[in-house]
ROTOR-503851 format. One record per residue (C-alpha): residue in one letter; x, y, z; residue number from 1; chain. Coordinates in steps of 0.05 Angstrom, whole numbers, plus 5000, padded with zeros to 4 digits. Layout:
# ROTOR-503851
+------+------+------+------+-----+-----+
: type :    x :    y :    z : seq : mol :
+------+------+------+------+-----+-----+
:    A :    X :    Y :    Z : NUM :   A :
...
+------+------+------+------+-----+-----+
This chain:
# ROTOR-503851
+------+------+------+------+-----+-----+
: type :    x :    y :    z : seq : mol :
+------+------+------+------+-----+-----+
:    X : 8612 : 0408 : 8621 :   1 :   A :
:    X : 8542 : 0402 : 8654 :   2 :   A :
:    X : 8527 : 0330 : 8667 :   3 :   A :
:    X : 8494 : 0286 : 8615 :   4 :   A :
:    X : 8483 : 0205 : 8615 :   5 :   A :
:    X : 8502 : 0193 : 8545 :   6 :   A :
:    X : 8492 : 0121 : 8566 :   7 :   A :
:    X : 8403 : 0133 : 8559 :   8 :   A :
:    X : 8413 : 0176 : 8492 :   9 :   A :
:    X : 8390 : 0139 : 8428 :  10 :   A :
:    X : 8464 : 0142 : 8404 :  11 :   A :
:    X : 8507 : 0087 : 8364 :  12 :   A :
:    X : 8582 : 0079 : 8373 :  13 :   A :
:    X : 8619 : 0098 : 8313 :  14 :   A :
:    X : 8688 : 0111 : 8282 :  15 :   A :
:    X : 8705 : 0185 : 8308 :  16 :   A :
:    X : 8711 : 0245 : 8258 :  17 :   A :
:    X : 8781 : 0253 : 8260 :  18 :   A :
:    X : 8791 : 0215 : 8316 :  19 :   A :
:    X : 8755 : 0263 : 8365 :  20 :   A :
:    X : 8746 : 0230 : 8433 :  21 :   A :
:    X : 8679 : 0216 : 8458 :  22 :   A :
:    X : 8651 : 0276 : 8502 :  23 :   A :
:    X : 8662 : 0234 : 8566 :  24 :   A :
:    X : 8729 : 0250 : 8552 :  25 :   A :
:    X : 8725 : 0329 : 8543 :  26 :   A :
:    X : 8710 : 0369 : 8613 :  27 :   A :
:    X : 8691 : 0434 : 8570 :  28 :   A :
:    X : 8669 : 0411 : 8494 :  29 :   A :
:    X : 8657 : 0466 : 8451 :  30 :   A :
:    X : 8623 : 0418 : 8400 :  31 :   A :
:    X : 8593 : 0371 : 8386 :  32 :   A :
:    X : 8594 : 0324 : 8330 :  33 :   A :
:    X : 8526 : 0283 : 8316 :  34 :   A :
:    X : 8520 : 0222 : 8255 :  35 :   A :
:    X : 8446 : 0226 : 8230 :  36 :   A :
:    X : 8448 : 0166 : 8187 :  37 :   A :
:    X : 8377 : 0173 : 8159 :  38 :   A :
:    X : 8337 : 0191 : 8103 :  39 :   A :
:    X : 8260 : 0183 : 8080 :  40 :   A :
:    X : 8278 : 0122 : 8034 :  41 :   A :
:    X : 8224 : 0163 : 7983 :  42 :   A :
:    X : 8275 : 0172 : 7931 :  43 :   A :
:    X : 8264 : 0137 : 7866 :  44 :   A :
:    X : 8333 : 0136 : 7840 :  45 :   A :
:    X : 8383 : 0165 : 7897 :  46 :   A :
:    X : 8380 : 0121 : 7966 :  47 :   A :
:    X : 8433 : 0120 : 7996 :  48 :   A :
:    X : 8436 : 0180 : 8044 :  49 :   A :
:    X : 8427 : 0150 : 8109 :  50 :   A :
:    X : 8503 : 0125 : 8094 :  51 :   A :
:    X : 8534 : 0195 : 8093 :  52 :   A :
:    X : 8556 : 0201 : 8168 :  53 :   A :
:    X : 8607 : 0132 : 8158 :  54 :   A :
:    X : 8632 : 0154 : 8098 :  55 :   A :
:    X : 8641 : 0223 : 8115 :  56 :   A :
:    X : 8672 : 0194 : 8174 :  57 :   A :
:    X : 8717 : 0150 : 8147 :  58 :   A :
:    X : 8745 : 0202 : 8094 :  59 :   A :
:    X : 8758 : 0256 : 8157 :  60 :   A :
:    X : 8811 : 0201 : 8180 :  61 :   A :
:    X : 8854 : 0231 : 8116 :  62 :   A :
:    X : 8839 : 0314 : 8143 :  63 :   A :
:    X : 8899 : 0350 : 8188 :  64 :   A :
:    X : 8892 : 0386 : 8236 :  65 :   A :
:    X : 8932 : 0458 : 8217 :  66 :   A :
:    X : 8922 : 0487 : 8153 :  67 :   A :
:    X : 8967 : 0555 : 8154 :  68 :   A :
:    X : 8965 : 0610 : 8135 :  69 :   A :
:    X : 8895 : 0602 : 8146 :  70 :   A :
:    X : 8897 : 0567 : 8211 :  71 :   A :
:    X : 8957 : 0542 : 8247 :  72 :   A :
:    X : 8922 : 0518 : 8311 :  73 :   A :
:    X : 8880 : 0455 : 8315 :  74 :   A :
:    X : 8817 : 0463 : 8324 :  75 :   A :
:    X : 8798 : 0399 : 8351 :  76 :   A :
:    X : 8841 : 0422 : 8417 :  77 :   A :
:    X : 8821 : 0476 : 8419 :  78 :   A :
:    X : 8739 : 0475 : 8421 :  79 :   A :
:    X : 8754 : 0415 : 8458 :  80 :   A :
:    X : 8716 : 0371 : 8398 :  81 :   A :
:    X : 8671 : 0313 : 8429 :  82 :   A :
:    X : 8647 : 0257 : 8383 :  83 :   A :
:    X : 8575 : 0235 : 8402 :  84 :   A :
:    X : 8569 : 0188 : 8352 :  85 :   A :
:    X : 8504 : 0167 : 8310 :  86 :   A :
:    X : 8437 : 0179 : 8324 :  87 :   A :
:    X : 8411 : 0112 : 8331 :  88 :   A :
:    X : 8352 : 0116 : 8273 :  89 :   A :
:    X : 8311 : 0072 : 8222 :  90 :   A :
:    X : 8314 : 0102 : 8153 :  91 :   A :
:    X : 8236 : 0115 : 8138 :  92 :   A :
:    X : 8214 : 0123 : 8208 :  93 :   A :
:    X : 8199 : 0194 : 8210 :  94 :   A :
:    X : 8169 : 0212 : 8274 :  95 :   A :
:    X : 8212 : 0163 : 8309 :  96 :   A :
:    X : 8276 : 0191 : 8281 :  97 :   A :
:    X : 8251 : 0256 : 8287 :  98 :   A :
:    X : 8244 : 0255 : 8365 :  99 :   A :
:    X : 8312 : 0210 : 8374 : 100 :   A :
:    X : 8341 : 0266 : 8334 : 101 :   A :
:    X : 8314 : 0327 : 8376 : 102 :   A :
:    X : 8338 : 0278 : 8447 : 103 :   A :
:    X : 8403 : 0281 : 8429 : 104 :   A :
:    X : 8405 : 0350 : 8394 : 105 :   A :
:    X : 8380 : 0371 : 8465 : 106 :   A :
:    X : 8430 : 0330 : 8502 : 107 :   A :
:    X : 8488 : 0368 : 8471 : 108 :   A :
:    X : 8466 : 0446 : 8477 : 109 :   A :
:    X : 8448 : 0417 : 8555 : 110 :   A :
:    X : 8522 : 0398 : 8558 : 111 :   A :
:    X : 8547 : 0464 : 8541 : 112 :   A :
:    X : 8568 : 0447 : 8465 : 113 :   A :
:    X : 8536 : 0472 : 8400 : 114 :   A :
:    X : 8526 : 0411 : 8350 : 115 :   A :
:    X : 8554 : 0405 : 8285 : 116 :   A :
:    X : 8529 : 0343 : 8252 : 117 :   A :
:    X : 8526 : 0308 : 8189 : 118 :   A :
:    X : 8467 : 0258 : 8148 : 119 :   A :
:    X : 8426 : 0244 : 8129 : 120 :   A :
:    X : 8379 : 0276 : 8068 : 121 :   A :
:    X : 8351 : 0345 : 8085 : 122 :   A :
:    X : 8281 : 0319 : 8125 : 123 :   A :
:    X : 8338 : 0312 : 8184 : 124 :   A :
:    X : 8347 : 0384 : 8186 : 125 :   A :
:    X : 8275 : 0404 : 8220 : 126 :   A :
:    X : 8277 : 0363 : 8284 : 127 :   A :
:    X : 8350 : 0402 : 8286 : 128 :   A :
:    X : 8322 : 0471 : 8271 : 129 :   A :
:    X : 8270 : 0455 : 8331 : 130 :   A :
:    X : 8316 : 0439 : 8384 : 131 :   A :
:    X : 8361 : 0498 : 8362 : 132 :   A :
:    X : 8295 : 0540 : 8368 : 133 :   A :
:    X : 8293 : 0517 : 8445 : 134 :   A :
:    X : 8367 : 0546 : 8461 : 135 :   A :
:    X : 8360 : 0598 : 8412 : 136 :   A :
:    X : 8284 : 0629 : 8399 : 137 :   A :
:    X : 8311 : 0680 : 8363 : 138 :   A :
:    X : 8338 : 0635 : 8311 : 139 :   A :
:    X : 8353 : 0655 : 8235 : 140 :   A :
:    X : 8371 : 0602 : 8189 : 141 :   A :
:    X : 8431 : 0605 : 8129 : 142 :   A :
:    X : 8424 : 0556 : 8079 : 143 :   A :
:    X : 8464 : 0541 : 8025 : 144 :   A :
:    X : 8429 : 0487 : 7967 : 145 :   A :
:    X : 8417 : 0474 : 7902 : 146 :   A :
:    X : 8333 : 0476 : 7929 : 147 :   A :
:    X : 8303 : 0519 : 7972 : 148 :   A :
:    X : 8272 : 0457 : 8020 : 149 :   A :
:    X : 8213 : 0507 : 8022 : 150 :   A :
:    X : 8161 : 0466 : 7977 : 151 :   A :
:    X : 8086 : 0473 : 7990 : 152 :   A :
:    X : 8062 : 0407 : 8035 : 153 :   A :
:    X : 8005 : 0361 : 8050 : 154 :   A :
:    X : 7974 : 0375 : 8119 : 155 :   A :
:    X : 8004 : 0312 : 8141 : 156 :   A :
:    X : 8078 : 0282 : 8130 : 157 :   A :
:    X : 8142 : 0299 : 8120 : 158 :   A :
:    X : 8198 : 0299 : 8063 : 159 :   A :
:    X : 8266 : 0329 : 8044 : 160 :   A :
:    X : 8227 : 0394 : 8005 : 161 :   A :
:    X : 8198 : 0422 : 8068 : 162 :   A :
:    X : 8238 : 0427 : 8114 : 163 :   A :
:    X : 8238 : 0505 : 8110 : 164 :   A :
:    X : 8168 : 0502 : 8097 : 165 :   A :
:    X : 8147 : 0469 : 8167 : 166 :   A :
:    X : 8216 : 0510 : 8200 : 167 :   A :
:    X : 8173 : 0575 : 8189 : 168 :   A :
:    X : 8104 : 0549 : 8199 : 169 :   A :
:    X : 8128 : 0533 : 8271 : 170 :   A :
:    X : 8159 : 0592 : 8277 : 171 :   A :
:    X : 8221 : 0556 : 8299 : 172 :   A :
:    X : 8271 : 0617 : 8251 : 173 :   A :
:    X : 8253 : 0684 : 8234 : 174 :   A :
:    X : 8243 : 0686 : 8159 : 175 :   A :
:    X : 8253 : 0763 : 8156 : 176 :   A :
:    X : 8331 : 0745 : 8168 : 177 :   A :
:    X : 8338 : 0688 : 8142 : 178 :   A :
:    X : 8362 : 0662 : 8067 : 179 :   A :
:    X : 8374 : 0615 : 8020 : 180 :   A :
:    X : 8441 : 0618 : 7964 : 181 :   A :
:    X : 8462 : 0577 : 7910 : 182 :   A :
:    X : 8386 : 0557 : 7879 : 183 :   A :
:    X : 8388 : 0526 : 7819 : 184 :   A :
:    X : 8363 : 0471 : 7772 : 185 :   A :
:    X : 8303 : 0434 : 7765 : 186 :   A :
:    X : 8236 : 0418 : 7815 : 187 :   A :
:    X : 8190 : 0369 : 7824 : 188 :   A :
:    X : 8126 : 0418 : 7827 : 189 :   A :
:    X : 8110 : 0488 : 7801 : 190 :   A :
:    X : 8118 : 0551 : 7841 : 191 :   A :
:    X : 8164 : 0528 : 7895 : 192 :   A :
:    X : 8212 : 0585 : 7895 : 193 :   A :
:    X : 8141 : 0636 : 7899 : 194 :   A :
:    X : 8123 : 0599 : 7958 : 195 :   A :
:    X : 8189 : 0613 : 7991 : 196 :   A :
:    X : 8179 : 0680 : 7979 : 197 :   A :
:    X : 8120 : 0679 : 8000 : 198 :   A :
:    X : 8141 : 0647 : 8071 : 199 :   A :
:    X : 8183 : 0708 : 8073 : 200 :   A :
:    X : 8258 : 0678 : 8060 : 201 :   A :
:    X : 8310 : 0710 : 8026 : 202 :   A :
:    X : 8326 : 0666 : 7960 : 203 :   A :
:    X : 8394 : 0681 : 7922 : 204 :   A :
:    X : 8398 : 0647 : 7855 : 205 :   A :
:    X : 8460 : 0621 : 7827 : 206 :   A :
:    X : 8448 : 0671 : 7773 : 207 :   A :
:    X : 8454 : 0722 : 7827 : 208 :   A :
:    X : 8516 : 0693 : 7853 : 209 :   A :
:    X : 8554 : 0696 : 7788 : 210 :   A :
:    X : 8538 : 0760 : 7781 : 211 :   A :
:    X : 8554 : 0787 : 7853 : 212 :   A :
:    X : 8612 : 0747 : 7856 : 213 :   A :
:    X : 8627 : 0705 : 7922 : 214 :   A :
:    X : 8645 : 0771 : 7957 : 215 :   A :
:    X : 8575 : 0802 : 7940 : 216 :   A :
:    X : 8545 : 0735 : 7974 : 217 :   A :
:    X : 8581 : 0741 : 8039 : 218 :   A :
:    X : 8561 : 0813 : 8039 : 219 :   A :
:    X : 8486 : 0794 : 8032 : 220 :   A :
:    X : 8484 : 0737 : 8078 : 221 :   A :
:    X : 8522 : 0790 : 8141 : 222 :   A :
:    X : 8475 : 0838 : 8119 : 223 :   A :
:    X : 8418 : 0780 : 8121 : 224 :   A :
:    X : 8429 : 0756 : 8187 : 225 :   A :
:    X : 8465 : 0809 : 8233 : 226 :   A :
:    X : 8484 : 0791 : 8297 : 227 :   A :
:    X : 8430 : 0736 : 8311 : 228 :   A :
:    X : 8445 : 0670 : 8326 : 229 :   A :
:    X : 8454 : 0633 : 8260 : 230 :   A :
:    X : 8432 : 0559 : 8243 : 231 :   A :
:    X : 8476 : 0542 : 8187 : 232 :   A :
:    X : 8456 : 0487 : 8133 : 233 :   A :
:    X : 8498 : 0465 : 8086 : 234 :   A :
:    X : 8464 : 0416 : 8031 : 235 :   A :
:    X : 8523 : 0396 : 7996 : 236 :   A :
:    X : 8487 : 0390 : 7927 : 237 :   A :
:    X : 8503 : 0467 : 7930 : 238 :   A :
:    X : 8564 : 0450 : 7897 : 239 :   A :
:    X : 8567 : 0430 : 7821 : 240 :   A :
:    X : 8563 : 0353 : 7814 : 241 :   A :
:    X : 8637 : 0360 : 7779 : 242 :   A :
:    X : 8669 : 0364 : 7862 : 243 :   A :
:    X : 8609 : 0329 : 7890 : 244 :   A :
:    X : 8577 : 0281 : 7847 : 245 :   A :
:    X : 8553 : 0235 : 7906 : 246 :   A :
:    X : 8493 : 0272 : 7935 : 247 :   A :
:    X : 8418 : 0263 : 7943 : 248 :   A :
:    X : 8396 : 0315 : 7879 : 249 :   A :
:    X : 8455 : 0337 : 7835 : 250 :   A :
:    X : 8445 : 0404 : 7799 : 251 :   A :
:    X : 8499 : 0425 : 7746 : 252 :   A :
:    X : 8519 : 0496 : 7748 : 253 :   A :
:    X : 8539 : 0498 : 7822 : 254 :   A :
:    X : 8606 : 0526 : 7868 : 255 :   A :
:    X : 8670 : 0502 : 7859 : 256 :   A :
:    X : 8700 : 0463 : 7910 : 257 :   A :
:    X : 8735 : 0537 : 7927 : 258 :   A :
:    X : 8679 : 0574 : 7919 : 259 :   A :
:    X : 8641 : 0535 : 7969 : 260 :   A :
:    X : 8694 : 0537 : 8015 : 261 :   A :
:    X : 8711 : 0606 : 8011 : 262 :   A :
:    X : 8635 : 0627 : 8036 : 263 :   A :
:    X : 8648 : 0586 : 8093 : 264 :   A :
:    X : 8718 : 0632 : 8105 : 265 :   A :
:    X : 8675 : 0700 : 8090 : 266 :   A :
:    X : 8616 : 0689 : 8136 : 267 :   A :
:    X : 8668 : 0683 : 8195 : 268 :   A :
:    X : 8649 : 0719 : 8252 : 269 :   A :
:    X : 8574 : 0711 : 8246 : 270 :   A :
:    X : 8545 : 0679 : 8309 : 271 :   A :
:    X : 8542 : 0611 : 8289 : 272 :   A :
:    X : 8510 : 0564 : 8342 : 273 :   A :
:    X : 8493 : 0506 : 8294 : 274 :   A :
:    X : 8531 : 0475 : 8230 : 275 :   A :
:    X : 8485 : 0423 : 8186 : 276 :   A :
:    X : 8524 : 0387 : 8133 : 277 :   A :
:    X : 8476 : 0335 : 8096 : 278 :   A :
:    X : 8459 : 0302 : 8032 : 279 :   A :
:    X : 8520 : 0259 : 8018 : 280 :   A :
:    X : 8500 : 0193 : 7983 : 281 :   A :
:    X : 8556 : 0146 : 7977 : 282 :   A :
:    X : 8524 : 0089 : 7933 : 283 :   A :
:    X : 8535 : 0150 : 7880 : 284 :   A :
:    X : 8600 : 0182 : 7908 : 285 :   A :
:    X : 8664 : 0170 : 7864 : 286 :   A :
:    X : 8722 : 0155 : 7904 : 287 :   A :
:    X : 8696 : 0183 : 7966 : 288 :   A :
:    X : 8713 : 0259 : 7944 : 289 :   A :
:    X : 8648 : 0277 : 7960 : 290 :   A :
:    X : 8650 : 0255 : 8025 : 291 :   A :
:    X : 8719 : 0282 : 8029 : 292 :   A :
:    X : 8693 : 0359 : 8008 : 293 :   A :
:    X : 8632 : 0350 : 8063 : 294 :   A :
:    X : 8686 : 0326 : 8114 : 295 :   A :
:    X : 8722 : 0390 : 8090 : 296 :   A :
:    X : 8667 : 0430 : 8105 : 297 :   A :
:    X : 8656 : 0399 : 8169 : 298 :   A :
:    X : 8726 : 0425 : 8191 : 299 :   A :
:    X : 8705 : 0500 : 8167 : 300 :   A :
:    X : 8650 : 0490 : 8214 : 301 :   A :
:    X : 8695 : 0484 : 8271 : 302 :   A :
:    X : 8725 : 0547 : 8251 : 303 :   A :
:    X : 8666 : 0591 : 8244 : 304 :   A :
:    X : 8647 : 0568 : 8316 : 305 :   A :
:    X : 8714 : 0585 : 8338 : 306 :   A :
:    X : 8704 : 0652 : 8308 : 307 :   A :
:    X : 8634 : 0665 : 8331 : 308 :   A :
:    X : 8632 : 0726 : 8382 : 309 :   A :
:    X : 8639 : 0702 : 8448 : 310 :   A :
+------+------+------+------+-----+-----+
């Protein structure tokens, strides 16, 4: 890969996701795999995000590699995997975190890999969408919540409802192909779903999905986003708090464990060039299963850039 100092990148040394070596290690990494250990600290109940990547980390020590019939190769291998290790942030510094979190985002699409990371709440998903922008200005974003992120703002600040919001006031995704799936529950402030709309995203209810079935989604979201390059977030309150109760925002009435899973299986193919798997909260996660199911869909992730067209 294209040489990069990891040494003067804002990174922490952690315990690898599934023991992936470090990229000084891989001559031709694939991936990338980023900790964003950080959330706004605004949450009045539900701290506890910026400890997702070490739990999510720890947990991946119980995944295997080969899962056939589905896949009987290891992916690890054969993307040539590359743990970075954690952004080195201060929950509640925004604008600091923000720019250490672009460095490094940078640092890996310079070294040839596409990044698939894990927080963090959802404010860590806009300096993301931003450096993705740079490699890929023709971005569309795929994301898959229990809230659309897409809340009207202040003129000034930042917090885990807006990321959309500020992703399409930059310009940094074109709303005309990109979505949201799996809305549901309650908000903190009227008419945040009309503003969505109104920033021009795609918003598939939960309602929608049980009527559509899981099939109908995956039809939508190919139709949705083509053959464009594909920023994929993955809020794991999108499942019901019964398979992931430890998460920022719970919402009942979400996907099953399988459900969830099997999305990630349909939208193969698509050309996924970043995976974003956030939201875990371990103070509130029982037995670690919800860091378990992001670690889970972490693995997917591999698979989908494996099977993105080359």
């Amino acid at each position: 890969m294209p040489r990069v100092d990891i040494a003067d990148l804002p990174l922490r040394r952690t315990l690898p996701f599934m023991r992936a070596p470090g990229p000084q290690e891989r001559t031709a990494s694939r991936v990338g795999i980023v900790g964003i250990p950080f959330d706004c600290g605004a949450h009045p109940l539900r701290v506890g995000a910026r400890l997702g990547p070490s739990a999510i980390r720890e947990q991946s020590q119980l995944l295997r590699p080969f899962n056939p019939p589905d896949f009987d190769f290891d992916p690890l291998a054969r993307l040539q995997v590359a743990d970075w290790g954690d952004v080195d942030v201060v929950p509640g510094q925004i604008e600091d975190a923000f720019a250490k979190i672009e460095c490094v985002l940078d640092a890996v699409y310079a070294s040839g890999a596409l990044p698939l990371t894990m927080g963090g709440d959802g404010a860590g998903t806009l300096p993301q969408i931003r450096a993705a922008h740079r490699k890929f200005p023709d971005l569309v974003a795929l994301h898959l919540d229990s809230h659309a992120d897409s809340n009207p703002f202040p003129e000034t600040g930042h917090d885990t409802g807006t990321a959309f919001t500020r992703a399409a006031q930059e310009g940094l995704v074109d709303v005309a192909h990109s979505l949201h799936a799996g809305i549901r529950g309650t908000f903190r402030m009227q008419g945040s779903l009309e503003h969505s709309d109104k920033l021009g995203y795609e918003t598939i209810l939960m309602r929608e999905i049980e009527s559509i079935g899981i099939a109908g989604l995956v039809a939508r979201i190919r139709a949705r986003c083509g053959s464009r390059p594909v920023y994929l977030c993955f809020d794991m309150d999108v499942f019901d708090p019964s398979c992931a109760p430890g998460v920022c925002a719970p919402s009942w009435g979400g996907l099953s464990a399988r459900e969830g899973l099997a999305i990630l299986r349909g939208i193969g193919g698509l050309n996924i060039v970043a995976v974003d798997v956030n939201t875990i909260s371990p103070p509130h996660d029982v037995g670690g299963m919800s860091a378990l199911l992001a670690a889970n869909v972490m693995l997917e992730g591999m698979l989908l850039f494996a099977q993105r067209p080359q």
